[in-house]
N, C-alpha and C positions, 0 to 999 in steps of 0.2 A: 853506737847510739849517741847523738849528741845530747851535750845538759839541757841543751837550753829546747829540744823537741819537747813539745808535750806529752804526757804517759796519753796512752790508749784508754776507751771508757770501759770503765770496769762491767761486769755483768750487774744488770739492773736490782735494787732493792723489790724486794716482792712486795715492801711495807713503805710508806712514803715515811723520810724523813727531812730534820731541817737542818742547815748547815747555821750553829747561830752565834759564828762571826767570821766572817769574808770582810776584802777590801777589793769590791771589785775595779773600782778605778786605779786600781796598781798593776791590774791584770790584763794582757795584749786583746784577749778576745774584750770585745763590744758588747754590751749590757746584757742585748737581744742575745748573741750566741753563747753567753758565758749561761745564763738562765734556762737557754734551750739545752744546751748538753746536760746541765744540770737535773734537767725536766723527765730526759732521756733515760735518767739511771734512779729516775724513782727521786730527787733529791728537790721538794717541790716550794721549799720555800728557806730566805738564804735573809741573816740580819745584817747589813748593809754600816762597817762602821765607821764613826770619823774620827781622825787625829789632831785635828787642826780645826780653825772657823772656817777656812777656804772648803776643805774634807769633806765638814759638816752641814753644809749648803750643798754641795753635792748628793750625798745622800738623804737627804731630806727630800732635796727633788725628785734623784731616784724613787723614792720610795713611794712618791707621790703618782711615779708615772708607771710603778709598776705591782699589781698588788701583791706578788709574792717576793715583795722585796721588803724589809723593814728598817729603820731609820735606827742607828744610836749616834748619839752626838757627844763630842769631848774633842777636850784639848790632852790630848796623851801625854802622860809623864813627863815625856823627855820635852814637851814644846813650850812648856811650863818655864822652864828655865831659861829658853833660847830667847821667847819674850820678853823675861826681865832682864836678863843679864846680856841677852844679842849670841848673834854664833857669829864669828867673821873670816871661819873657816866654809860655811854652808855646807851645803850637798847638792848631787844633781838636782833633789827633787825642793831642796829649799831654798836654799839658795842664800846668802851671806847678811848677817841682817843685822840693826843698830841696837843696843842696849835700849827698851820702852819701859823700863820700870816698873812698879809695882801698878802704875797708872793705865799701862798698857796690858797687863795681865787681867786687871778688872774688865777693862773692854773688850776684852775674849771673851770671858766669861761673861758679860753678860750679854753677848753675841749668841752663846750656847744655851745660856736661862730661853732664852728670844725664844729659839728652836727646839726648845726642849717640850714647849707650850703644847706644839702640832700637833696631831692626835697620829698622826703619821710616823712619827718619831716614838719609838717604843722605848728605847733606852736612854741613858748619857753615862758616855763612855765611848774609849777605856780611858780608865783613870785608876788614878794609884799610885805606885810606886815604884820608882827603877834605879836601886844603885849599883848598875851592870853600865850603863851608857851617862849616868849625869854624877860627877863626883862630890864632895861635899861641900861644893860650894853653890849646889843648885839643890837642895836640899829642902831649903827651908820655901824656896819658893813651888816647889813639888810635893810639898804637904800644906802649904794655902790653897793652893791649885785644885790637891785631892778631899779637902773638907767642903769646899766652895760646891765639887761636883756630887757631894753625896746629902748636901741641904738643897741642889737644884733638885736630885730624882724625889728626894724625898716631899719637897710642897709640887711637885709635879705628877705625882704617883708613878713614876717611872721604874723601871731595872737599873739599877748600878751594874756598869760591865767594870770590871778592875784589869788593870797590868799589873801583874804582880812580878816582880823579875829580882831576886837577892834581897826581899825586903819583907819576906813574911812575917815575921816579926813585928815589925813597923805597920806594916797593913791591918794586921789583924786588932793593932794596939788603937789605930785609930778608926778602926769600924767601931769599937768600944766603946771610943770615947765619944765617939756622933750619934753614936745610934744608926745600926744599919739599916736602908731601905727596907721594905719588905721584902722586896723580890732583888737578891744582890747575887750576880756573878761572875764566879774567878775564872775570867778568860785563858784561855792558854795553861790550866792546871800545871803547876809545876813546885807543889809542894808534896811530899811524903805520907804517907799512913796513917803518922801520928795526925798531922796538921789535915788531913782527909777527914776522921776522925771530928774534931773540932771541929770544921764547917759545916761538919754533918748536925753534930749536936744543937748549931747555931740555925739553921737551913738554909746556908750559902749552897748555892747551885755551885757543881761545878764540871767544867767545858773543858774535855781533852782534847788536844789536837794530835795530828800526825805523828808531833815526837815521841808518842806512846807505845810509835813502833819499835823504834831505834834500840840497837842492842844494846846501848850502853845506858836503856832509862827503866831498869827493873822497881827504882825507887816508884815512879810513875804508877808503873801496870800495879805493882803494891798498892797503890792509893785507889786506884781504880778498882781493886777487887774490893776495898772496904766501905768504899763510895756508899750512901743510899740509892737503888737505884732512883727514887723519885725527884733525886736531885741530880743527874747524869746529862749530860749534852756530850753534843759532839762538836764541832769543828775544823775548817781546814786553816783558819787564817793565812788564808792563801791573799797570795802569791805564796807565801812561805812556807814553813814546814812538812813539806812536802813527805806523804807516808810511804816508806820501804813498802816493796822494790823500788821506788823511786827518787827517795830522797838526792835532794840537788836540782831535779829536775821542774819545773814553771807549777805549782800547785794553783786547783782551782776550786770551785762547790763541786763539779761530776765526781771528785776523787773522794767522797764522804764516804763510801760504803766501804774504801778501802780501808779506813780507818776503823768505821765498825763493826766490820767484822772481824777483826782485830782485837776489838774491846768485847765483843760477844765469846771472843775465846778465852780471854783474860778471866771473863764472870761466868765461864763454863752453862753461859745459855747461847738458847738460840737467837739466830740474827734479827727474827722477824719480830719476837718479844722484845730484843733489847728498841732495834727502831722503833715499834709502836710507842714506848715510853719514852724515848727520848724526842719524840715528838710532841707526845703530849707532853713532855717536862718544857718543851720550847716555847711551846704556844703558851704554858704558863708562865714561864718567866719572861717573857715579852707581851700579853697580853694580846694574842691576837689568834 
């Protein structure tokens, strides 16, 4: 079987749920077929995120052209940095870029305030913190970055989506220190029991993805059983994270029920109670 084949569609949810964070323009399938497959497996509505202003214009349109699609807007951790300080190594997908300053990072941001307006745009994010991929010398412009995006959701009545990536600590210190939105969620859950615990006490939503499968994430499935359910999502963040049997291979929205069924086994309930909630915990935490 090659990596790079698609997994097969899983047997359909009985209970519609939502996937609520996808990147579908990183994904080979086309808007229409990646929302049809999705549609196919009971997976009926997918929140649409951006990483960048380029991103976040795209999905904003998306979301505009399609109604089970939903907008979050952000400049991601890591773009925070590449802004001010320049990358002049790039990547395929960015490509080699000059030092803009701190002058240049405000005209992101306030490219993102712009689109955060929409009524389209349900969220802003992800945002946050990643000291996995920006070392300490991008630092301090990835906590201007991430205060800027949590007084945008907040006079916009938005969802905060967060990246949290080796920096719980840090994150948590400065939702403290800003005051978190109302409605605030930790993308890609990948803190422990304890810290499961404290966002529950705080009512941070929190969105496990596919890595909840993986043998080696028992901290995870730990968190997830202490989770509130009414703060539970799922996610593929797909392309990526692709959920066992599969992982490595092209993740997309169809593959959601692999994952929760997965976390239905984790909270020793059934699949159709855990989707009904995690549905309706989506549409609360996005508003829609």
């Amino acid at each position: 079987m090659s990596r790079t084949e698609a997994p097969p569609l899983p047997e359909p949810l009985r209970v519609p749920v939502a996937d609520s964070h996808t990147h579908l323009d990183m994904q080979d399938a086309t808007v229409e077929e990646g929302l049809a497959r999705a549609e196919a497996v009971n997976v009926t509505a997918v929140v649409q995120v951006g990483c960048d202003v380029k991103g976040s214009y795209w999905a904003a349109e998306t979301a505009a052209a399609h109604p089970s699609v939903h907008a979050s807007v952000a400049l991601h951790p890591n773009e925070a940095p590449r802004i001010v300080h320049g990358d002049p190594d790039g990547g395929a997908r960015q490509g080699a870029r000059e030092p803009g300053g701190t002058a240049a990072l405000h005209e992101a941001l306030a490219e993102i305030d712009a689109l955060a307006a929409l009524d389209h745009v349900r969220g802003v994010g992800e945002t946050g913190l990643d000291h996995f991929r920006t070392g300490p010398e991008g630092i301090a412009a990835q906590e201007e970055s991430f205060r800027a995006h949590i007084e945008i959701a907040k006079r916009h009545g938005k969802a905060l989506v967060i990246h949290d990536r080796d920096a719980h600590a840090d994150v948590l210190r400065i939702l403290a220190e800003e005051g978190a939105p109302e409605r605030t969620v930790f993308h890609c859950y990948s803190g422990d029991a304890e810290m499961a615990r404290i966002c529950g006490s705080a009512g941070y939503f929190m969105s496990f993805a596919g890595n909840v499968t993986f043998k080696n994430a028992q901290p995870l499935r730990d968190a997830l059983a202490v989770a509130p359910v009414e703060l539970v999502l799922v996610e593929t963040d797909a392309p990526f994270l692709t959920p066992a049997p599969y992982r490595g291979r092209p993740n997309a929205p169809y593959l959601v029920p692999v994952t929760l069924r997965a976390m239905a086994e984790v909270r020793g309930t059934d699949e159709d109670t855990l989707a009904a909630a995690v549905y309706d915990n989506t549409a609360r935490a996005f508003d829609f």
